[in-house]
C-alpha positions as CSV (number, residue, x, y, z in Angstrom):
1,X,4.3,-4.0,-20.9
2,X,7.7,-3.4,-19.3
3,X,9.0,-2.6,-16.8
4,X,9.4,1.2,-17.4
5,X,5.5,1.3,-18.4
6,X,5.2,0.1,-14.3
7,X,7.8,2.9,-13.1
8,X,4.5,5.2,-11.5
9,X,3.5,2.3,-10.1
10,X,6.4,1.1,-8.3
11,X,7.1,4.2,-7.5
12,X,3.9,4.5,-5.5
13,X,4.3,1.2,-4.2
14,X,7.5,1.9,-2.5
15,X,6.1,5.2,-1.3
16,X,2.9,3.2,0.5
17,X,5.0,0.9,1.7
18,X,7.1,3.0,3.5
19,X,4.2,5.2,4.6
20,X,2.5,1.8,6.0
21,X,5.4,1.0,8.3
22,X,6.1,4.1,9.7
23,X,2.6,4.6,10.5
24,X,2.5,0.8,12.4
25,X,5.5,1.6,14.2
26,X,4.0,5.0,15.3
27,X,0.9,3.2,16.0
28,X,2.7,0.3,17.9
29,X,4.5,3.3,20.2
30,X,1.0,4.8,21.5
31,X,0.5,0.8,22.6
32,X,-3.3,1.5,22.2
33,X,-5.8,-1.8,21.7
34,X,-8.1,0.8,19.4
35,X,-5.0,0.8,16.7
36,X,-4.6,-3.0,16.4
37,X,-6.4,-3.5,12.9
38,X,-4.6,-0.7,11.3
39,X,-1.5,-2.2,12.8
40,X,-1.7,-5.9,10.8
41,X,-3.9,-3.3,7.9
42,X,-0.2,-1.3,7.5
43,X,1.9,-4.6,7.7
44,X,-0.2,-6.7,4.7
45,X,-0.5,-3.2,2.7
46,X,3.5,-2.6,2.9
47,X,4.1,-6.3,2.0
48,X,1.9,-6.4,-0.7
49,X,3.3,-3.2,-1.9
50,X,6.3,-4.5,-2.0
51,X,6.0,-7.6,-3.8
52,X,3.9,-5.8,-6.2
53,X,6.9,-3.6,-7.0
54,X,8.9,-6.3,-7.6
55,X,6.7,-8.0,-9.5
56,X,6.2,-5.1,-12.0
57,X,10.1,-4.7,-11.9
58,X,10.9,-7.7,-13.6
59,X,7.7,-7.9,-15.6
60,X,6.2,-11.0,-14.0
61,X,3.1,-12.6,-16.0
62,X,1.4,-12.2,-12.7
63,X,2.1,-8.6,-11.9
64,X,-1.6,-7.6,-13.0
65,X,-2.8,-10.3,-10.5
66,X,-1.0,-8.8,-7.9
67,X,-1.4,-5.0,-8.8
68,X,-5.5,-5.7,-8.2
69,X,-4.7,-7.9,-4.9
70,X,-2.2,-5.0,-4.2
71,X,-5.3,-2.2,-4.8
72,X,-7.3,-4.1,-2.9
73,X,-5.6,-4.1,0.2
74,X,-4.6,-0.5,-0.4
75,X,-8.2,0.3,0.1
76,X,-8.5,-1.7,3.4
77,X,-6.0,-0.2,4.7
78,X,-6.5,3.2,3.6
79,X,-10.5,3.1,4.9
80,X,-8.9,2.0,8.0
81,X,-5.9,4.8,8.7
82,X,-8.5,7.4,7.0
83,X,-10.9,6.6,10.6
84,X,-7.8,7.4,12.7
85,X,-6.6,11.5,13.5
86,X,-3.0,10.8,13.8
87,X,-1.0,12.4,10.7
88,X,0.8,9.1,10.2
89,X,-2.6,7.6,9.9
90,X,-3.7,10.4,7.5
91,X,-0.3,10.5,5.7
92,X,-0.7,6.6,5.1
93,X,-4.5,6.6,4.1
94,X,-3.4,9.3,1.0
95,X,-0.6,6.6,0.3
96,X,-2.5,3.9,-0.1
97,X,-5.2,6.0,-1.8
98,X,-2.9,7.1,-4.3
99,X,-1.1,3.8,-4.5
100,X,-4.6,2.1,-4.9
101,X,-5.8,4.1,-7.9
102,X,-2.5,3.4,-9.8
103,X,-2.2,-0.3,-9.0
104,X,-6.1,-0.6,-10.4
105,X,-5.1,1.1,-13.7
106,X,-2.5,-1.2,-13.8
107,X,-4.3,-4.3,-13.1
108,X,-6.7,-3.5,-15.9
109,X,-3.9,-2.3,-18.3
């Protein structure tokens, strides 16, 4: 593949990740003990997001490796902001959702 066959992908990687650190900086301001998981959940998403994006933009070897890691973690953190009413929780679960499905076609691919 390269690196244009990725551009959805990266694309929706940089769209989770910047969904996943607005919603733990939103979540760090209401300073509540309840949204501590999907805190560290948004911080591993959008740094997995991001390296996946990079790793699809130079066509690493490896990118499918980290697309499923990448998918995986979406999910986590998806289930997790999907529990929470907040619409930077919501907002961030459809991210990752959407950012999840892609990076699984794209680990498979």
């Amino acid at each position: 593949m390269t690196p244009a066959d990725f551009s959805r992908c990266i694309a929706l990687c940089d769209a989770c990740a910047l969904a996943c650190n607005r919603c733990a900086a939103a979540c760090i301001g209401e300073a509540s003990d309840a949204m501590t998981r999907c805190i560290g959940l948004d911080l591993d998403c959008a740094a997995i997001c991001t390296t996946a994006a990079g790793a699809m933009a130079r066509n690493s070897e490896n990118a499918g490796l980290i697309c499923g890691l990448c998918a995986d973690i979406c999910q986590l953190c998806g289930n997790e902001c999907a529990t929470h009413d907040m619409d930077h929780c919501q907002r961030c679960a459809e991210a990752c959702r959407q950012c999840e499905a892609e990076c699984r076609r794209m680990a498979t691919a």
